[in-house]
Each structure stands twice: as C-alpha cells, then as structure tokens.
C-alpha positions in Angstrom: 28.7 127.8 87.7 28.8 130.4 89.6 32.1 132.0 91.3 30.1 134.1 94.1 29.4 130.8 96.2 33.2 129.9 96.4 34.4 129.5 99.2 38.6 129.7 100.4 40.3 126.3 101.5 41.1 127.1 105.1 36.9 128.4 105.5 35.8 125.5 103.9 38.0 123.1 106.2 36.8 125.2 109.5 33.2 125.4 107.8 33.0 121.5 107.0 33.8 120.9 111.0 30.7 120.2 113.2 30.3 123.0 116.1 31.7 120.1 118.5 34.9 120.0 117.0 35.7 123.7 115.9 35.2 123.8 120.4 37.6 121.3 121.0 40.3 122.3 119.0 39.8 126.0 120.0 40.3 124.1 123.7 43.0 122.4 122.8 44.8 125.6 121.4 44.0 127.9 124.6 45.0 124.9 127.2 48.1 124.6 124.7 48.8 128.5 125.0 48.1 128.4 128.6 51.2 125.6 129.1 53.4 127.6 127.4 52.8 130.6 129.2 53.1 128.8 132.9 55.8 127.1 131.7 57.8 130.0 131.1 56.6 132.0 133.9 58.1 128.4 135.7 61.6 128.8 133.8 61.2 132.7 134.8 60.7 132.0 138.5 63.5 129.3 138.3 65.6 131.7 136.6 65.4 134.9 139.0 65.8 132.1 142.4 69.1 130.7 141.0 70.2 134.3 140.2 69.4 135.3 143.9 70.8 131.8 145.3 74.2 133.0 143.8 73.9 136.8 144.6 73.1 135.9 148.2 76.2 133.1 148.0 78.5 135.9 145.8 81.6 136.5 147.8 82.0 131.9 147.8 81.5 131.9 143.7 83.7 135.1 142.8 86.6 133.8 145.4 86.1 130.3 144.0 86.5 131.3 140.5 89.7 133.8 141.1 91.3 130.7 142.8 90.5 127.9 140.2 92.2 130.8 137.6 95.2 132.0 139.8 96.2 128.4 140.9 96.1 127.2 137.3 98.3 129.9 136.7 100.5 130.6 139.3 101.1 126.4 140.7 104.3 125.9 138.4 105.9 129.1 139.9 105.1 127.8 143.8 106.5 124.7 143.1 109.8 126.6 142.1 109.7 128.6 145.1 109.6 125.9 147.3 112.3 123.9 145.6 114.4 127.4 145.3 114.0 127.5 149.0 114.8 124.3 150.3 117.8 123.3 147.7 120.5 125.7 146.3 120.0 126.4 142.8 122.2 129.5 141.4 119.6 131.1 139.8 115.8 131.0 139.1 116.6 129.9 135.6 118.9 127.2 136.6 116.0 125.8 138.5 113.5 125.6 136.2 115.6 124.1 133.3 116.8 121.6 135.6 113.2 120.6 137.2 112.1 120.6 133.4 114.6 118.7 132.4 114.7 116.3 134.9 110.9 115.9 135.4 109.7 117.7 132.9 107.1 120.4 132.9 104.4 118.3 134.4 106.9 117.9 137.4 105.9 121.4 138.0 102.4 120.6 138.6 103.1 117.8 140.8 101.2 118.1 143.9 98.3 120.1 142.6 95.4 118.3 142.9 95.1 119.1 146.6 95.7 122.8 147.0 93.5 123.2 143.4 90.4 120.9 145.1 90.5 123.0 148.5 92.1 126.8 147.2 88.6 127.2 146.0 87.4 126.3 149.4 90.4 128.3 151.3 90.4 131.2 149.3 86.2 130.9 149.3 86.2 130.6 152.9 89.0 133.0 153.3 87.3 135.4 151.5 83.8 135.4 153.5 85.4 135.7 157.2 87.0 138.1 156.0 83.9 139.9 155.0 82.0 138.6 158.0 84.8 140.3 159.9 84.1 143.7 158.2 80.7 143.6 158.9 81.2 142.5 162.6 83.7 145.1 163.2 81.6 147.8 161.7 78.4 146.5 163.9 80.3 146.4 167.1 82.3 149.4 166.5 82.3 151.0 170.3 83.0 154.4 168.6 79.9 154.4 165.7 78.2 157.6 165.6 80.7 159.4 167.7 81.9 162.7 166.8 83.9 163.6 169.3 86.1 160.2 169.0 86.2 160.4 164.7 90.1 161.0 164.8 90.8 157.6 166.6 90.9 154.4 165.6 87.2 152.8 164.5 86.0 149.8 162.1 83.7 152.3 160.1 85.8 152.6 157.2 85.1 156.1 156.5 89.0 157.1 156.4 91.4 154.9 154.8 93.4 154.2 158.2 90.0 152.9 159.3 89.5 150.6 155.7 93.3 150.0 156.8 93.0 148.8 160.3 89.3 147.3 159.5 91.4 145.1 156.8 94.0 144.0 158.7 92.3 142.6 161.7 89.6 141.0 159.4 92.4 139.4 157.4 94.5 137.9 160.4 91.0 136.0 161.7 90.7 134.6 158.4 94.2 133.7 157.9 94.3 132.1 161.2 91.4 129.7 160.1 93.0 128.7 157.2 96.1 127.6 158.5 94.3 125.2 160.8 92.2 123.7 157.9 94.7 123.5 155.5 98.1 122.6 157.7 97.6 118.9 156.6 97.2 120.0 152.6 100.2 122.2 152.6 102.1 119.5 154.0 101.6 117.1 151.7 101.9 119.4 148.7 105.5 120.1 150.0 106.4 116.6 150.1 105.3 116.3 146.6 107.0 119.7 145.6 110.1 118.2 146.9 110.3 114.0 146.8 112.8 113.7 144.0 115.2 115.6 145.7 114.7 114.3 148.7 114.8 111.0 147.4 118.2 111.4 145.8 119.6 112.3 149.6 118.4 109.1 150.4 119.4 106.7 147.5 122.9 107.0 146.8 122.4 108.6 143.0 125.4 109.7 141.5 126.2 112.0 138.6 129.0 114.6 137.4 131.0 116.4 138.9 129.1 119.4 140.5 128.8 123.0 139.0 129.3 125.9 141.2 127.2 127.0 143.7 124.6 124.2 142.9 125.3 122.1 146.1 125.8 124.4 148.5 123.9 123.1 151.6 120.6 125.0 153.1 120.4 123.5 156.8 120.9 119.6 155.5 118.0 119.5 152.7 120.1 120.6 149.6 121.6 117.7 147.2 125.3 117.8 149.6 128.2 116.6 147.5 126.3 115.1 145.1 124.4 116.6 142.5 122.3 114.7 139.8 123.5 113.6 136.3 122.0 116.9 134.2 119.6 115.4 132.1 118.5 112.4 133.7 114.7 111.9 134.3 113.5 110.8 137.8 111.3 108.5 139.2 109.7 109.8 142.3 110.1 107.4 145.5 107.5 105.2 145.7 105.9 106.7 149.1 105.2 109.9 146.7 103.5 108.4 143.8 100.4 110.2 144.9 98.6 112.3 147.8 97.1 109.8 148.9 100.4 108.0 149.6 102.0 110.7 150.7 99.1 111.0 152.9 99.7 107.5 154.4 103.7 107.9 154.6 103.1 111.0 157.3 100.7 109.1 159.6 102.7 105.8 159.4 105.6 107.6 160.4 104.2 110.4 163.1 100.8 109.1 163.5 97.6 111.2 163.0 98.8 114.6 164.0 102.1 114.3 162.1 100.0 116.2 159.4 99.8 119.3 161.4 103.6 119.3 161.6 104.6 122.8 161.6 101.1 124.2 162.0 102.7 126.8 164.1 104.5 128.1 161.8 101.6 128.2 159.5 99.3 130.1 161.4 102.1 132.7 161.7 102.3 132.6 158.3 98.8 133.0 157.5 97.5 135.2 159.8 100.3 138.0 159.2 100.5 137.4 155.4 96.6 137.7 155.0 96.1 140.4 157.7 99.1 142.3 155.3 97.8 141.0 151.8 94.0 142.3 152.6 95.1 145.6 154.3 97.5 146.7 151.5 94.9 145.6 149.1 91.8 147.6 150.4 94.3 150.8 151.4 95.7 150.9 147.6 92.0 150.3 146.0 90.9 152.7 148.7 93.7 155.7 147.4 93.0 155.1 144.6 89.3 156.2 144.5 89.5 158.7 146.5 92.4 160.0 144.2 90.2 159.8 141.0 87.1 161.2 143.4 85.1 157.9 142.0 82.5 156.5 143.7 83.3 153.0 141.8 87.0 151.1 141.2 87.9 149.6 137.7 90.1 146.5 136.0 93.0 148.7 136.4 92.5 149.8 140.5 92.2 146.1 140.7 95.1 145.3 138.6 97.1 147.7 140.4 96.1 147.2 144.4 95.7 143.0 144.1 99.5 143.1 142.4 100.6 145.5 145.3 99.2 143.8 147.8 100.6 140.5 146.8 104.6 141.9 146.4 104.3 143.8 149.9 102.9 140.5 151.5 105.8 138.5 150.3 108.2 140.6 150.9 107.3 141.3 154.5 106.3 137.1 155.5 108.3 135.6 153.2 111.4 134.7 155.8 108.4 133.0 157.7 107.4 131.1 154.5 111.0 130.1 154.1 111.1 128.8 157.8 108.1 127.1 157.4 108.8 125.1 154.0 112.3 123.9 155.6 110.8 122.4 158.6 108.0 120.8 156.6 109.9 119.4 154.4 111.8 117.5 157.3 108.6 115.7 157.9 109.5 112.3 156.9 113.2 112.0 158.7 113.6 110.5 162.0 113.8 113.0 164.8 117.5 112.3 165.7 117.9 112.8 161.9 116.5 116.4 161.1 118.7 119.1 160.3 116.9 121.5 162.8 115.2 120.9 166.2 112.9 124.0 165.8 111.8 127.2 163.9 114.3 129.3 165.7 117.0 126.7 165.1 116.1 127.0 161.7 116.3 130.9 161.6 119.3 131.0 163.0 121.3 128.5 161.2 120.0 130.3 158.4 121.4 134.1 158.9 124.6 132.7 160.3 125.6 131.1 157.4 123.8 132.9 154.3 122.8 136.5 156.2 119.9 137.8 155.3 119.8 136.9 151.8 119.6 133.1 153.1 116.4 134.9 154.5 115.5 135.4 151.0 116.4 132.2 149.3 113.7 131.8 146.4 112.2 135.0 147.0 112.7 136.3 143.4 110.4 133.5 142.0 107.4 135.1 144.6 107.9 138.4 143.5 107.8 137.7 139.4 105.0 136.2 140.5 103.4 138.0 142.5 101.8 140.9 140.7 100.4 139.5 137.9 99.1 136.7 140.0 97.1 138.8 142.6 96.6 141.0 140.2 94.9 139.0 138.1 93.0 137.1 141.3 91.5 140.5 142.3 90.8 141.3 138.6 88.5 138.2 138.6 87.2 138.0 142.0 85.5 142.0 141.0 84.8 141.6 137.7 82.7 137.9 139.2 81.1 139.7 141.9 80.0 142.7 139.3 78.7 140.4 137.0 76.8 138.2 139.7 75.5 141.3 141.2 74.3 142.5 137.7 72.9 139.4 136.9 70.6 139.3 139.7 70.3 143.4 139.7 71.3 143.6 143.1 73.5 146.3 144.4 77.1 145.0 145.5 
C-alpha cells in the first residue's frame, strides 16, 4: 500500500464532512467568538460605569469607609469618656477595669449599633457639605479675580488663611446639620453608655465600703454614697435592654420631641467642634505641603494633620461636650428631679465646685484617643478617595 495517499486524523475528520457541515460548524464557532467578544465588551462597559458611579459618589464611599474603621476602633474609648464624665472615677484606669469588670468588655460596646448604622451616614454627609461648602464659597467668592483685594479675606484657598477660613465656615454648616439629624441617636447612645449606673441610683444596690475619691458627686449623676460591690456583674434596667427600648422609654416619658433633648447644646457642639476639626485639619495638611514644596500630601501629612486636628478640637469644645453629656443623660428623671435646670446651671455648678478641671472631667480618655483615631480616619478617608480616583483614572 502506498504511504503517499495517507492522510492525518484531524484532515480526514474535516475531509469526511459534507460542505454543509464544515459551514455550520465554522458558523457556530464565529457566532461563538462573537458572544464572547460582546460579552466582555458588556462586562467592560459595566466595569468602567460602576467605576465612574463611585468616582462621581467618592467623597460618600471614602467618608463611609474611614467611619465604619474609626468607630470600630475608637467606640470603647467614647463610651469611657462619657461614663468618665458623668460619674467620678479616679483615674482612666480605674474606669475601665471597673466597667470591664462589672460588664465586661462588651459593656464597652453597648450602644453601638446606632452611631455605627448612621456615622457612616453622618460622617458621609458631613463630609460632602462640607465639600459643597468649599465649592460654594469659592464660586460665590465676592473678591475672585481681584488683585487689588488679594490680602483680605477670600474663599479661594490660594493662602493658607484662605484654606483656613474656607474650612472653618464650611465645617460649622456641616456640623450644624448633623446635630439636628443625629440629636435623637446621640441621645439614646448616652442612655445606653450610662443605664447601669444610672440604674444603681435608682435601685437601692449596696456594696463595700467606698474607696477614695470614687463617689465624689458630679452635679447629682455620680453613684452618691454608695458605690457598687467591685466585681459584681450588672444587669442593665430593663427600659435599656436595647435602642429600640430606650427609644420607647424617651417618648413615653417626654413625648416625641423628648429625643431632641439638648439639641441646643448639640448644635453648639457640632458646629464649633467641626468648624475647628476641619480648619486645623486643612491648615496643618496645607503647611505641610507647602513646607515640603509638594504639589501632593502623603500617609504621614494625613497622619499628622487628622491626629492634630482631632486633639485641638477636643481640647477647645470639650467643656461643651461635657455640658452636653450631663444634661442628656438627665433625660429620663422627672423635671422636679434633675440635678440642673439648664446648660448654664450646669456650667456653673460645675467650676464652682471642681474649677476648671471639673471642666475637664474625662478629657484624658479624648485626648489618648484622639490622635490615633483622626489620624487614622483621615489616613483612610485619602488613601479611599486616591484609590477610587485611580481606579476610575479620574483626577481627584
């Protein structure tokens, strides 16, 4: 036989085929090749919209994401803050072994669930009036463009007193509309911050004999005469078993607008603490570039100007926090029962008896905290907006 008329496996298969056949599988394979191709042009298109979606919505996910990571982080130290402020403890450390002990280090994350569902929306919020503001300021700027008026005061943010005062005014309109959304959450976190001591006012628990300094009063919301037996776990009062209870307890007792109880106070708070916190932030970050002649800021300008800005802020509002926290946490008494009739009341009754360090009270748990926390917020909310900004290869 002869070898020439041989012919290979895959040619003999393809030459066996009838014409009609060898066309439709040829047909088959293009239409094939053509779904693949459309189909990732599809996942292409799909890919670049989403990436533009969250480029155009960048300042919400970045803010969003630093608060989901600082409140994780920072919660247990509020909740000391508050409890430092409103009942005597002598030290920060006595605080937390006695709130660990007693409640245990999940009692430190008790009221969480409300400022961790809306921080992301606060600080998200927050965060975009803030940059609204900016932009407003700088479009309606009365001085743009003028020479002769360069040395005075304008929103174009080409000296740092200009990032300075652009800041600040930008950050007291955004505080401002935070307080009034999140009066109602605040309140209901401090009640949950503080129910079990509270409660023990209210119940009649003994213990030992008290140590010193640990029941000294702070305007009628410390533990009195009566401290707690060290060591004993609590049981919070049943109206604070939850939020949602909590929630309920307010209104049944002050109606509907109990829960903006001390919304004054608040937007004092807010407005002057994030007009402060932004301005100190944007004048540090601002130095600093200018000081390394940079046209771009790093991790460690962030670092550096959120931990700043977050120490100055407390320092400066934190008598107003303090003020605040007391009469909040009032709430739930009857009117003829509260310790203080008003904020001023408050602040006086205060510096009469403890001076200005009762001004203070819980002030060193803030300031430990401080840095790192806003530090680490500002790290995360610029290295987020970078990365969406990359991502979508957008300028920031």
């Amino acid at each position: 036989m002869s070898h020439g008329n041989k012919i290979t496996g895959g040619d003999n298969v393809r030459g066996s085929r009838p014409p009609n056949q060898l066309a439709t599988a040829d047909s088959a394979a293009e239409i094939h090749l053509n779904t693949q191709l459309v189909k990732t042009a599809a996942d292409t298109h799909a890919t670049a919209e989403w990436r533009m979606v969250l480029y155009e919505n960048r300042t919400l996910a970045s803010a969003i994401t630093a608060a989901v990571t600082g409140m994780l982080v920072g919660y247990p130290f509020d909740s000391l803050k508050t409890r430092m402020q409103t009942h005597h403890y002598p030290s920060l450390l006595a605080c937390a072994r006695r709130s660990i002990a007693e409640e245990g280090i999940h009692g430190l994350y008790r009221g969480l669930l409300p400022p961790l569902l809306t921080a992301s929306a606060a600080k998200s919020l927050s965060f975009s009036v803030f940059e609204q503001m900016k932009h407003w300021l700088h479009q309606h700027d009365p001085r743009a463009g003028s020479e002769s008026l360069s040395s005075l005061p304008n929103f174009q943010r080409t000296t740092v007193g200009s990032v300075t005062l652009t800041a600040a005014l930008s950050g007291s309109v955004a505080g401002a509309v935070i307080a009034a959304i999140c009066c109602p959450l605040e309140l209901i976190k401090v009640q949950m911050q503080l129910a079990n001591l509270m409660d023990r006012r209210t119940s009649g628990i003994t213990a030992a004999p008290k140590t010193t300094g640990q029941t000294t009063a702070l305007g009628g919301n410390a533990l009195t005469s009566e401290p707690v037996a060290r060591n004993r776990r609590v049981v919070p009062p049943r109206w604070a078993t939850s939020n949602l209870s909590v929630f309920r307890e307010i209104v049944r007792r002050r109606g509907i607008f109990g829960m903006y109880y001390g919304l004054n106070l608040h937007i004092a708070r807010d407005a002057s603490g994030t007009a402060i916190y932004f301005a100190a932030y944007e004048t540090v970050k601002e130095t600093l570039r200018r000081a390394t002649g940079s046209e771009t800021t790093g991790v460690l300008t962030h670092l550096l100007a959120g931990g700043t800005c977050g120490v100055v802020s407390w320092l400066l509002i934190f008598p107003v926090d303090l003020v605040k926290s007391t009469m909040q946490s009032q709430v739930l008494r009857p009117t003829n029962a509260q310790a203080f009739a008003s904020a001023w009341h408050c602040l006086r009754d205060i510096y009469a008896r403890l001076g200005m360090s009762g001004l203070y009270r819980g002030v060193s748990v803030s300031l430990i905290r401080a840095f790192p926390i806003h530090g680490l917020n500002f790290v995360v909310y610029e290295w987020a907006r970078a990365t969406i900004c990359r991502l979508a290869r957008r300028p920031e």
